[in-house]
C-alpha positions as CSV (number, residue, x, y, z in Angstrom):
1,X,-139.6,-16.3,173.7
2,X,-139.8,-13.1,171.3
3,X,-136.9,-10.6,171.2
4,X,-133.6,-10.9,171.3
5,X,-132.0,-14.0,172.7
6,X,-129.7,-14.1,175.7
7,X,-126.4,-13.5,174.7
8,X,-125.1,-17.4,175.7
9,X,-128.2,-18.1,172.7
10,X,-126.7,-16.0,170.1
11,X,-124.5,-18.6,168.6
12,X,-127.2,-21.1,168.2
13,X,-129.3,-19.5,165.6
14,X,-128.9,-21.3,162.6
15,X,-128.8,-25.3,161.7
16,X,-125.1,-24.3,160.7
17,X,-122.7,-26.0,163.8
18,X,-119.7,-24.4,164.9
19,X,-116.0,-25.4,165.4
20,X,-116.4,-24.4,168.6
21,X,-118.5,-22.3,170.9
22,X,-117.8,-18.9,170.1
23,X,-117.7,-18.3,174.5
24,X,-117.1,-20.2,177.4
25,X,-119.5,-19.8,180.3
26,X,-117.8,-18.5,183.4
27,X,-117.1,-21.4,185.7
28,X,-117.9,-19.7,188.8
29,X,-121.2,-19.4,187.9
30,X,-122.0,-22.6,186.8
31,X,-124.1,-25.2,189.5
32,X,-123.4,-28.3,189.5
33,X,-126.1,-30.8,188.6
34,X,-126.2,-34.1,189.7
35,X,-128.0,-36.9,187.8
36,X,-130.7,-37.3,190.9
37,X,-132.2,-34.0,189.1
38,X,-132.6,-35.4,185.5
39,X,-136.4,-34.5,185.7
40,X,-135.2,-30.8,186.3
41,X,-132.7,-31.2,183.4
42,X,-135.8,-33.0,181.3
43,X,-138.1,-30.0,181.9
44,X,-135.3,-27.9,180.9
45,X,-134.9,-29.3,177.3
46,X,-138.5,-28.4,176.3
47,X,-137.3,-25.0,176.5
48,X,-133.9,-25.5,175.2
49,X,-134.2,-27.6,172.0
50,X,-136.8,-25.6,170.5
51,X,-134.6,-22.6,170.6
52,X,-131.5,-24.3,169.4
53,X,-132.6,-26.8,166.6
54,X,-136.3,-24.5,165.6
55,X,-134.1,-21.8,163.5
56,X,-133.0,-21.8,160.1
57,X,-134.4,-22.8,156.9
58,X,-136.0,-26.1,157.4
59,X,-137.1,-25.9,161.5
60,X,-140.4,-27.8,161.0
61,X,-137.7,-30.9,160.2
62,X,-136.4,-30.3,163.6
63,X,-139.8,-29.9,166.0
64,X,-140.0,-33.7,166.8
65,X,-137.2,-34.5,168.4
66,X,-136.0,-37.6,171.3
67,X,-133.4,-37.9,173.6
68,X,-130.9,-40.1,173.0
69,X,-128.7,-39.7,176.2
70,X,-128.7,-37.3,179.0
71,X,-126.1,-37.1,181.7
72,X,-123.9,-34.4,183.4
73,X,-119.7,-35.3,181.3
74,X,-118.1,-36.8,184.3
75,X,-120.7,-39.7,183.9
76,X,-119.7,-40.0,180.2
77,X,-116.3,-41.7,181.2
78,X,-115.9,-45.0,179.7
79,X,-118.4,-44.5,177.4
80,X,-116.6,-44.5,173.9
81,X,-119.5,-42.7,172.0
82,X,-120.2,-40.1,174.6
83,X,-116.6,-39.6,176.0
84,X,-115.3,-37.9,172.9
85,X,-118.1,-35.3,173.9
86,X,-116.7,-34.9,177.3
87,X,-112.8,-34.4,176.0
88,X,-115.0,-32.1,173.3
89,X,-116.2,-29.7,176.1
90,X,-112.7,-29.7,178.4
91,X,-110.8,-28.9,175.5
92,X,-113.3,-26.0,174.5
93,X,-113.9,-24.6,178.0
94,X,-112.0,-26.2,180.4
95,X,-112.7,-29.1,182.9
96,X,-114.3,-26.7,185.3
97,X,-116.8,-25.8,182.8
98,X,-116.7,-29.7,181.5
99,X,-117.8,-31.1,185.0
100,X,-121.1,-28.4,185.8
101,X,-122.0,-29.3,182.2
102,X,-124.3,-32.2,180.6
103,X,-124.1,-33.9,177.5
104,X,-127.5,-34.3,175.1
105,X,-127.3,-36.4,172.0
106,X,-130.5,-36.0,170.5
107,X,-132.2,-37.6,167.4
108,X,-134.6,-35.5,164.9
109,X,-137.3,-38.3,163.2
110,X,-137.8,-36.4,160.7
111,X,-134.6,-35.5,159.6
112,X,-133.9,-38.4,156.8
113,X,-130.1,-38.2,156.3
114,X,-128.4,-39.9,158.9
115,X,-125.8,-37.4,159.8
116,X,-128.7,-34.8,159.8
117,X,-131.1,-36.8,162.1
118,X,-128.6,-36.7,165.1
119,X,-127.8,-33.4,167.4
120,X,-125.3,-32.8,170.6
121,X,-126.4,-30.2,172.9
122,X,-123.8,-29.1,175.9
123,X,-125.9,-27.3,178.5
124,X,-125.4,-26.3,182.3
125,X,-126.9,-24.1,184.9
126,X,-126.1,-20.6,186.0
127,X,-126.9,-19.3,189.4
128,X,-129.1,-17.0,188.8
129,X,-130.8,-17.8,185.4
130,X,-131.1,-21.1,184.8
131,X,-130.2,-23.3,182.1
132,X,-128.9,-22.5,178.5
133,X,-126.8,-24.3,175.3
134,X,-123.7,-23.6,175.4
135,X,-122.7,-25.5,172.4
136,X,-124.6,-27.2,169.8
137,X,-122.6,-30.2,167.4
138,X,-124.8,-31.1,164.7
């Protein structure tokens, strides 16, 4: 992808995190995603992870990468280590936004400090083009 990035990519285009996401996707536009389309969501994150994790100073450190978990929040309930993400993303955007989203926790192999090595993507599915990051915790 050359050019400029989609404005829901803009905030992703450093190895720096953010407090938060610097805007919410609109709701209303959002599909929601059901886990019986993971392969969809799979395909997806060749596309997505590249373009939030390759940036920076260091993005050859970030160009092997596994997934760790993968589910849409409402399935994260329970879950101590991924529910924090869930409460992460209604308190952010709202529960509306929280429930059409998904949840990525991601490990970098190459990435040797600990801390460094692991990655949270939220990411959901607009209408009418497709999936993007809407936050990135790393």
């Amino acid at each position: 992808m050359r050019g400029e990035l989609p404005a829901y990519f803009r905030f992703v285009t450093s190895n720096t995190s953010y407090a938060q996401p610097k805007e919410c996707p609109d709701s209303h536009t959002l599909e929601v995603v059901s886990i019986e389309n993971i392969h969809e969501v799979e395909k997806a994150l060749r596309v997505l992870v590249p373009i939030a994790y390759e940036v920076g100073e260091f993005p050859e450190l970030y160009s092997e990468w596994e997934v760790v978990s993968l589910k849409p929040f409402p399935r994260t309930v329970g879950k101590s280590e991924e529910e924090n993400y869930y409460g992460m993303a209604k308190h952010f955007c709202g529960k509306e936004v929280a429930d059409r989203s998904w949840l990525v926790r991601l490990h970098f192999p190459k990435v040797k400090a600990t801390s460094g090595s692991q990655g949270q993507i939220f990411i959901a599915k607009k209408e009418e083009s497709g999936w993007f990051v809407w936050f990135k915790n790393h």
